[in-house]
C-alpha positions, 0 to 999 in steps of 0.5 A: 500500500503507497503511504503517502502524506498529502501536504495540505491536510493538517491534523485533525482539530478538537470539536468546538464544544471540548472546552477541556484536554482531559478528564480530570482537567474538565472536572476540575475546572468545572468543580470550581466553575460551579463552586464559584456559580454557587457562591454567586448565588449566595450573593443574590440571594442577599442583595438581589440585584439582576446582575448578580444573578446573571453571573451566577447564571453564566458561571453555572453555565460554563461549569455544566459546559466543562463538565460535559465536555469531561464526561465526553472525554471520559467515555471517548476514553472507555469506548477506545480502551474497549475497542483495543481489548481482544474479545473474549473467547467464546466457549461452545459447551 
């Protein structure tokens, strides 16, 4: 078979939504962005100003966002992982 590179190509790109590079990166990030969305929360409750809860909002947002993108990643993981792994033998008793 011809191995050939074609110059033009480059490699392919991460998908637009993967806001992390690993797993353990998006879960992370995504504790905290939640964290801090909560704490925003606490905020408006005292002083209920619109503000105050649309960056509790947008902090919620992103931390679901990371966390998405982690548990994608992780299955992305799994389902290659299963993919590598020989089947196991079949017995015909």
């Amino acid at each position: 078979m011809i191995n050939a590179k074609i110059s033009y190509m480059k490699p392919a790109k991460n998908p637009w939504w993967q806001t992390a590079k690993t797993p353990k990166q998006g879960f992370i990030r995504g504790g905290v962005w939640l964290f801090l969305a909560v704490g925003w929360m606490v905020v408006a409750v005292g002083d209920p100003t619109p503000l105050r809860w649309v960056f509790a909002t947008l902090w919620a947002v992103v931390g679901v966002g990371y966390l998405v993108s982690a548990v994608l990643l992780r299955r992305r993981q799994h389902a290659t992982q299963d993919r590598a792994r020989p089947e196991a033998a079949v017995r015909a008793d």
